[in-house]
N, C-alpha and C positions, 0 to 999 in steps of 0.2 A: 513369435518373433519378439515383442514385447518384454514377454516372461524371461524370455533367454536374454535380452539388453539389462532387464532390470530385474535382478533377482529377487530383492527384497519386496515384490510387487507381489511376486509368486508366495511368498511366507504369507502375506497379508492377506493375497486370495483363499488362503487354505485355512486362514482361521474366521474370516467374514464370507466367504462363499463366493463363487464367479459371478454371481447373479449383483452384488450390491457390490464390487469392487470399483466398477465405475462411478458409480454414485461417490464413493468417498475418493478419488481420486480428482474427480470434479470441485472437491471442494476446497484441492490443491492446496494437503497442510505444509508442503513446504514452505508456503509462503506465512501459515503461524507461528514462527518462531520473531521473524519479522514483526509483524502485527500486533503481536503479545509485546515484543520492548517498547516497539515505539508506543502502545497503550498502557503498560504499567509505567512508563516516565513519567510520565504524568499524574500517576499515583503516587509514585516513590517522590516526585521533589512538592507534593501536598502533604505526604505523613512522613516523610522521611520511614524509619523503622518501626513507627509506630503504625505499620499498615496493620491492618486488620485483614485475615483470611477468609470467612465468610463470606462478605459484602466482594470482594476483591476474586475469589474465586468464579461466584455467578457472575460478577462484571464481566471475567473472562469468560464464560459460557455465553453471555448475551452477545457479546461485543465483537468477537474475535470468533468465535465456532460457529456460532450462527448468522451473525449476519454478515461476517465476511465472508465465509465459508458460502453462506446462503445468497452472496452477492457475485465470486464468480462462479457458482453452480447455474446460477440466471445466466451469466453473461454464458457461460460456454451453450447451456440450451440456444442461446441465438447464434450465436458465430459458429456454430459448428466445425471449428476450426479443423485442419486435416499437418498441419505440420506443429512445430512445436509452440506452445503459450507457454507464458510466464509463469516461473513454477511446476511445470508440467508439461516433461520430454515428453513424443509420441503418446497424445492425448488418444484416448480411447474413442471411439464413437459415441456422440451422448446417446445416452441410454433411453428408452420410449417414455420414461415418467420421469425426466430430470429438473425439467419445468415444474410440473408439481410438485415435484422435492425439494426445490429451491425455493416454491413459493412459500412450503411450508416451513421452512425455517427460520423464514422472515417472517412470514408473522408472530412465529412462535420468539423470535428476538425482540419484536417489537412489544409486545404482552409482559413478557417478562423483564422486559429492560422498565418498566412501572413500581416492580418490587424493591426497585433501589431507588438514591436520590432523585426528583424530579428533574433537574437538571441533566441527571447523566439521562433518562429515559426519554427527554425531549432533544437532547443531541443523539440517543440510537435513533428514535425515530424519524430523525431528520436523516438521519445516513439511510436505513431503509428506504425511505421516499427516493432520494437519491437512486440509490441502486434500481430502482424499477425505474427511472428516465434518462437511466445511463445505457439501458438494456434493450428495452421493452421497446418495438413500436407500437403505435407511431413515431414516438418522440425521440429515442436511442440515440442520445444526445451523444454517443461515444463515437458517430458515425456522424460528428457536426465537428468541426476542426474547430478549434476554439473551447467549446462548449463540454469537448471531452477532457481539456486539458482544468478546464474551472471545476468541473463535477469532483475528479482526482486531486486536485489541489486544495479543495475545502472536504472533502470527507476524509483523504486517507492525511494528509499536511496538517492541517490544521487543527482538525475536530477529535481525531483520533486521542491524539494529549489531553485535547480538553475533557475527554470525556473520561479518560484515566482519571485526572484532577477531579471530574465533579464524583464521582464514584463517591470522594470521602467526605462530600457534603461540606466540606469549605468553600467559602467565597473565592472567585478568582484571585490571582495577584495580578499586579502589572509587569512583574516576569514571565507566568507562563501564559500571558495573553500577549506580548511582544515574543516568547518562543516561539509559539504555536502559529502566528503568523509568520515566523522566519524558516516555520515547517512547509508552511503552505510554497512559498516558494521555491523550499529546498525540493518540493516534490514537482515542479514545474522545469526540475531539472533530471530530476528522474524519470520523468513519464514518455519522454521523446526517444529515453533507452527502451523502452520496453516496446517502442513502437518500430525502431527503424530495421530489426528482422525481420517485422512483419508485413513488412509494404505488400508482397507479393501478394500476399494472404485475405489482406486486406482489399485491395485492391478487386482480386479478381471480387469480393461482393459488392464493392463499389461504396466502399467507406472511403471517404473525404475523411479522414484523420489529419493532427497536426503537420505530423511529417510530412503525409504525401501533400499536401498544401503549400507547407513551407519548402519543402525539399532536404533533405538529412543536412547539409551544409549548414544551414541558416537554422535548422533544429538546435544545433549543437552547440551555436551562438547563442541563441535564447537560452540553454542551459547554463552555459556558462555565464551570461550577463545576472539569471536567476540564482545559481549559488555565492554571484558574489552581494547579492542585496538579502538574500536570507541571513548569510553571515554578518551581514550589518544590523540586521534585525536579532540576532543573536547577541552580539555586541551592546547593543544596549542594553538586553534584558538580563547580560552580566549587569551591566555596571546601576542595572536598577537596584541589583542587591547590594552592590558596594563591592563586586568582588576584584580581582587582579584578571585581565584579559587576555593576557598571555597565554594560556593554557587552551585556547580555541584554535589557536594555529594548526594543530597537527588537523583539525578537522577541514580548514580551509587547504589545507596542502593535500591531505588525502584527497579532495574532488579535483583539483587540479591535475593529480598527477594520472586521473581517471581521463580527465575531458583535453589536458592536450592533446596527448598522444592520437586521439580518437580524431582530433581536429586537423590534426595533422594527416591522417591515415585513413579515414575514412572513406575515400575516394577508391581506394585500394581492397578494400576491409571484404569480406566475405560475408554470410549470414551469420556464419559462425560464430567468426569475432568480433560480430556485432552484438551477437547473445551474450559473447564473454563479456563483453566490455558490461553491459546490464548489470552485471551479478559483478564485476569488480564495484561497479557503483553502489551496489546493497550494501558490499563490503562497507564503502565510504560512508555511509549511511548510519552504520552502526555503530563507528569512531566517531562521528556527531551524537550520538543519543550517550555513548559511552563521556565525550567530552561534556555534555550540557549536565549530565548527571554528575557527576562532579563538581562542575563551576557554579550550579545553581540550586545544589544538598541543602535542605532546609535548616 
């Protein structure tokens, strides 16, 4: 049933085997195309075109394939989810050694994230830690309301840029250290999409998540209260460089025109169009990284 929803699934099974499809599917690269902008911005407003490929290639092998890759391959070994996750229609079964596979990708991120600047390898390392106490019990702090929203807010918001930036072994600026807090936010407005499809799912394991705490209403509030202090965080770390602020609007309008509707509708809204609404947000998401990359070009 799968193969026949999703063709392209079948291509990919006949050239890596039925046996290791899950494993890569688990490691949900639709979500690195994602992962990879919002972590080379961070490189590109450090070297502008002066990026260097080498150092910048492994960054992405570290950063992005393995330990994000190697951070939802964990989480799915635990939730064993049975409907759709993020990045990943009709998740397969995890597989008997996904756990191990995922462990080992982390470490193998974490090792190798040493061979670059010590700065980018002490912010992967700190994203590694993260992922096993976002996961792992006991602690599976993504099953702590609150706690799941702080884990995603400083590893994928925050730290993700920065660790693009240290890749090129420049000192911070006080631009991408006020964007990169206006990320953390902007993802505090993201993370309650990726949740409110999955209340059911949740639920039945008996995750306390944001949502089912808050309740989807008052989720949707705190998004929207969160993209309007990101973009103020944003705002300034234009005007740290001296630039014209004008040109941020379309990013403010794009989440807007994501979170009315939703605040409006939600009550009504399906699971459906609750996933859509998620993936219009990435959309928005991307006209923010596409605007900062602009307003704040070295």
């Amino acid at each position: 049933m799968t193969v026949n929803r999703f063709p392209v699934r079948q291509f990919f099974e006949k050239l890596f085997g039925a046996r290791a499809m899950p494993y890569l599917l688990h490691l949900r690269p639709l979500e690195w195309p994602i992962m990879s902008a919002h972590f080379l911005l961070g490189t590109l407003l450090a070297a502008g075109w002066g990026l260097r490929a080498e150092p910048s290639v492994l960054g992405w092998l570290v950063f992005v394939a393995l330990m994000n890759g190697g951070t939802l391959a964990l989480n799915s070994a635990f939730d064993k989810d049975e409907g759709d996750i993020g990045y990943l229609k009709a998740p397969p079964d995890p597989p008997e050694h996904l756990q191990a596979f995922s462990s080992t990708l982390l470490v193998a991120s974490a090792s190798l994230g040493f061979l670059l600047p010590l700065p980018f390898a002490l912010i992967n390392l700190t994203c590694v830690a993260m992922s096993v106490l976002y996961s792992v019990p006991p602690p599976r702090l993504k099953a702590r309301a609150g706690w799941d929203l702080l884990i995603n807010c400083v590893g994928f918001g925050l730290l993700t840029p920065l660790a693009g930036w240290a890749l090129t072994g420049l000192p911070f600026s006080r631009a991408i250290l006020l964007a990169s807090i206006g990320f953390a936010f902007l993802f505090a407005t993201l993370y309650p999409m990726t949740q409110i499809y999955q209340v059911v799912e949740d639920s039945r394991r008996g995750d306390r998540t944001l949502v089912i705490q808050l309740g989807v209403g008052r989720s949707l509030m705190l998004a929207l209260l969160a993209t309007l202090i990101a973009h103020a965080c944003f705002l300034a770390a234009i005007l740290a460089r001296g630039r014209a602020s004008f040109y941020l609007l379309p990013s403010l309008v794009a989440w807007l025109a994501v979170l009315i509707p939703w605040l409006r509708g939600w009550r009504t809204w399906t699971d459906h169009q609750h996933e859509t609404g998620m993936y219009w947000g990435l959309g928005a998401w991307a006209i923010t990284d596409l605007s900062l990359l602009v307003l704040l070009w070295p």
